[in-house]
One Martini backbone bead per residue (centre of mass of N, CA, C, O) as a GRO file, in nm:
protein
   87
    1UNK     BB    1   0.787  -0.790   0.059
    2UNK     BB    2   0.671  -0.570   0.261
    3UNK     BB    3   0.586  -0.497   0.607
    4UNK     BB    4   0.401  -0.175   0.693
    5UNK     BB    5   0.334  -0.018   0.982
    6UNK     BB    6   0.102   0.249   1.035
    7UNK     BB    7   0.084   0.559   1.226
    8UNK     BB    8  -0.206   0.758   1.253
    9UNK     BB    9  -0.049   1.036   1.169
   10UNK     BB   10   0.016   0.896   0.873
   11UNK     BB   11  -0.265   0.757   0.706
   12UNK     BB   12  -0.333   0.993   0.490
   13UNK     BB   13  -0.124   0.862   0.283
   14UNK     BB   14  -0.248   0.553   0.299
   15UNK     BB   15  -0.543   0.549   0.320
   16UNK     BB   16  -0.602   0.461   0.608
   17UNK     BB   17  -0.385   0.254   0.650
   18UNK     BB   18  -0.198   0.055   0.840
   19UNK     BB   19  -0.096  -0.146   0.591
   20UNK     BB   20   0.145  -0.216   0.422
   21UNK     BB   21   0.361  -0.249   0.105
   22UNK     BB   22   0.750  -0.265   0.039
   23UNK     BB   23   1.015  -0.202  -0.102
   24UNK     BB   24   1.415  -0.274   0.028
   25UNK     BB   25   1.746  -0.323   0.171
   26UNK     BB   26   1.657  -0.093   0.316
   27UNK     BB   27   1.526   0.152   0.479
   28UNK     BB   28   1.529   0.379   0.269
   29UNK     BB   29   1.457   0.245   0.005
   30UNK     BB   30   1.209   0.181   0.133
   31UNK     BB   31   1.079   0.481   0.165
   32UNK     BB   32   1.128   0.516  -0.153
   33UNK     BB   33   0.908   0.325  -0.210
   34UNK     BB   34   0.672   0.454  -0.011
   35UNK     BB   35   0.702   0.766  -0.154
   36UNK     BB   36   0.603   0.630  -0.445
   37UNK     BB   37   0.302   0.546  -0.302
   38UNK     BB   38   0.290   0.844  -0.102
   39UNK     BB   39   0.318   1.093  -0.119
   40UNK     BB   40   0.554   1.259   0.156
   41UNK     BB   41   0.578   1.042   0.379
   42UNK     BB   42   0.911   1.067   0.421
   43UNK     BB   43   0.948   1.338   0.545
   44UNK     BB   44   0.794   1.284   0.819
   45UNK     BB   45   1.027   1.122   0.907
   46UNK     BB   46   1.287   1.262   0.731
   47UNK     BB   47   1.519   1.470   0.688
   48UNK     BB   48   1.798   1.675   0.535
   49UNK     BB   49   2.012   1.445   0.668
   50UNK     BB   50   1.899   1.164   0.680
   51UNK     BB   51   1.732   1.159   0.971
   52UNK     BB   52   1.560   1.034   1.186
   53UNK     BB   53   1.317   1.153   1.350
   54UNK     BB   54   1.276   1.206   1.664
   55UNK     BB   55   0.956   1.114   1.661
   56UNK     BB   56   1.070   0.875   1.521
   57UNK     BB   57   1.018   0.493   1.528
   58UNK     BB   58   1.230   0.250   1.334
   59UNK     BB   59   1.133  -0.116   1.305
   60UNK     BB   60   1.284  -0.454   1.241
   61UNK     BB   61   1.191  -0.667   1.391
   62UNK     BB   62   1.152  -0.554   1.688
   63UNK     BB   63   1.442  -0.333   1.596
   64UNK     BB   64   1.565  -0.070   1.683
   65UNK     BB   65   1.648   0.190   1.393
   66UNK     BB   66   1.924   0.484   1.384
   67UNK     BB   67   1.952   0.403   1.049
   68UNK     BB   68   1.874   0.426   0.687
   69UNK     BB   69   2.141   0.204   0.662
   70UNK     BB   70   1.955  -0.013   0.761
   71UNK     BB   71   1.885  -0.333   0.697
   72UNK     BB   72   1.670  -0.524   0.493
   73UNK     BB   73   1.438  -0.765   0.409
   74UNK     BB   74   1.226  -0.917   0.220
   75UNK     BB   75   1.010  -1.020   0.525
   76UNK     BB   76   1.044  -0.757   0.684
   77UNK     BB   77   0.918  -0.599   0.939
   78UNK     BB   78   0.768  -0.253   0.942
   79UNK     BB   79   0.755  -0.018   1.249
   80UNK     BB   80   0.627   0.247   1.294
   81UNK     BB   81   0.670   0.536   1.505
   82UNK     BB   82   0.501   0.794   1.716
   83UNK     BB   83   0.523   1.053   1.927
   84UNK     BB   84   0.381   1.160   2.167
   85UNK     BB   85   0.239   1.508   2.258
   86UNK     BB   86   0.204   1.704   2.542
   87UNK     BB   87  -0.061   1.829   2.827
   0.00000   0.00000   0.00000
């Protein structure tokens, strides 16, 4: 199992937990496992051409990944980050 730690904008999601835990072999897989107990969480993360939304950032023990088919291993910490925006 993995840890994804989720940044505050996301934690509606996830009863306000910043900790969660998800499993796959992929950031995707992942994703897909973190949507299957958190319903609509991947949406606001993942595009309809299944590309990492502009606003989000995440990396893979602590390195940022570009795209949704980069592994993940079994013990990789996983974390989320949102672009906060305004003026």
């Amino acid at each position: 199992m993995n840890t994804v730690l989720i940044p505050s904008p996301l934690r509606s999601y996830t009863g306000n937990r910043s900790k969660v835990t998800a499993a796959g072999a992929s950031v995707a897989e992942l994703l897909g496992d973190l949507d299957r107990r958190y319903p609509g969480i991947r949406f606001r993360m993942i595009d309809e051409q299944d590309a990492i939304r502009q606003h989000i950032k995440i990396f893979v023990n602590r390195e940022q990944v570009k795209r949704i088919d980069a592994p993940v291993g079994a013990t990789d910490e996983v974390i989320i980050i949102t672009a906060i925006s305004g003026g």
